[in-house]
C-alpha positions in Angstrom: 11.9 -3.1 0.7 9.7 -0.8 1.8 6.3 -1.4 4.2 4.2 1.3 3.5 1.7 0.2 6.5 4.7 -0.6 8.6 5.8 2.8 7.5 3.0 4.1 9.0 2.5 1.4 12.2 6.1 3.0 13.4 5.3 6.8 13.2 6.8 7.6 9.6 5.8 9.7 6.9 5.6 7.6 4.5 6.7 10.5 1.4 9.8 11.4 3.9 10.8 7.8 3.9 10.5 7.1 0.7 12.2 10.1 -0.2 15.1 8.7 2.0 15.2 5.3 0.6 14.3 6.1 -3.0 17.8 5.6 -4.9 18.0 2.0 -2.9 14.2 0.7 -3.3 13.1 -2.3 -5.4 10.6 -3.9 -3.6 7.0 -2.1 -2.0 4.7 -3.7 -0.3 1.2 -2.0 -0.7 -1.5 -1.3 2.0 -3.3 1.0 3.8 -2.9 2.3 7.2 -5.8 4.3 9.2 -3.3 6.0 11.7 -5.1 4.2 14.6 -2.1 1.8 15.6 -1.2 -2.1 14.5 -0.4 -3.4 11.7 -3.3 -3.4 9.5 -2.4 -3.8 6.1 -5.8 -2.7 4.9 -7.3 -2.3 1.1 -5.7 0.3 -0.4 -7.5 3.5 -0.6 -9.3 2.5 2.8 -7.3 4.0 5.1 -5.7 7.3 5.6 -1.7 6.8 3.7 -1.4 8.6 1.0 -1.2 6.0 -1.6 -2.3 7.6 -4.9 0.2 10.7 -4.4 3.0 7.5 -3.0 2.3 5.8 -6.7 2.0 8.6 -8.3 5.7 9.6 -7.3 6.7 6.0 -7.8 5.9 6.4 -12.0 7.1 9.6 -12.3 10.5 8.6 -10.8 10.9 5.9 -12.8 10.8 3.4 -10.1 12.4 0.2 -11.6 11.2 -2.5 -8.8 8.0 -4.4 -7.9 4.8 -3.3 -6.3 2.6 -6.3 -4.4 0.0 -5.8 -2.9 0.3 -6.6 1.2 -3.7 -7.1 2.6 -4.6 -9.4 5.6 -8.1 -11.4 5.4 -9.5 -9.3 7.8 -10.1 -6.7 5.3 -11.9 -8.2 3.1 -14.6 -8.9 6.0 -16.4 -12.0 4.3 -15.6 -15.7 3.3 -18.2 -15.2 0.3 -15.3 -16.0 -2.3 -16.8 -13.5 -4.5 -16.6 -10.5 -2.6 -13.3 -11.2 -1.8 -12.6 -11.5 -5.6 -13.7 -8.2 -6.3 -12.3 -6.7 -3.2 -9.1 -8.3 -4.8 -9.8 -6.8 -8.0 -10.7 -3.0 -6.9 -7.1 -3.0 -5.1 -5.4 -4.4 -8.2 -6.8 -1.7 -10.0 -5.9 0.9 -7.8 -2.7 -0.4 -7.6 -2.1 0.1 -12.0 -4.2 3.5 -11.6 -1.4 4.4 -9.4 
């Protein structure tokens, strides 16, 4: 399994690692880091990881495994179920785009 905010809490690259742990990898857990320290887990594309280029490599290496999305409530910054729907939704998408 492979973290990519935790990837990025502990000082990683996160290509280099996965490049490392490709051939063994089935399960990623998605979220974006902003290089500031913690662990974040924020919306993807809201930080500074370099997700689409990370999925991108994912697809064209024929990753067979599962992608979830990893996100803590903080993110979403509201209890208005709504926004938090369509916060949910915009990181679903850019998850497939991926």
């Amino acid at each position: 399994m492979l973290d990519t905010s935790h990837v990025a809490a502990s000082g990683l690259d996160l290509m280099e690692t996965y490049t490392k742990l490709a051939g063994q990898l089935r399960h990623v857990h998605l979220s974006d880091f902003d290089l500031s320290g913690g662990d974040q887990h924020r919306l993807p594309g809201k930080g500074k990881l370099p997700l689409k280029e990370f999925l991108a490599v994912l697809n064209s290496d024929g990753y067979p495994g599962a992608v979830s999305l990893e996100l803590k409530p903080c993110p979403f910054g509201t209890p208005n179920t709504d926004v938090i729907r369509k916060r949910m939704t915009e990181s679903l998408r850019f998850t497939r785009e991926g």
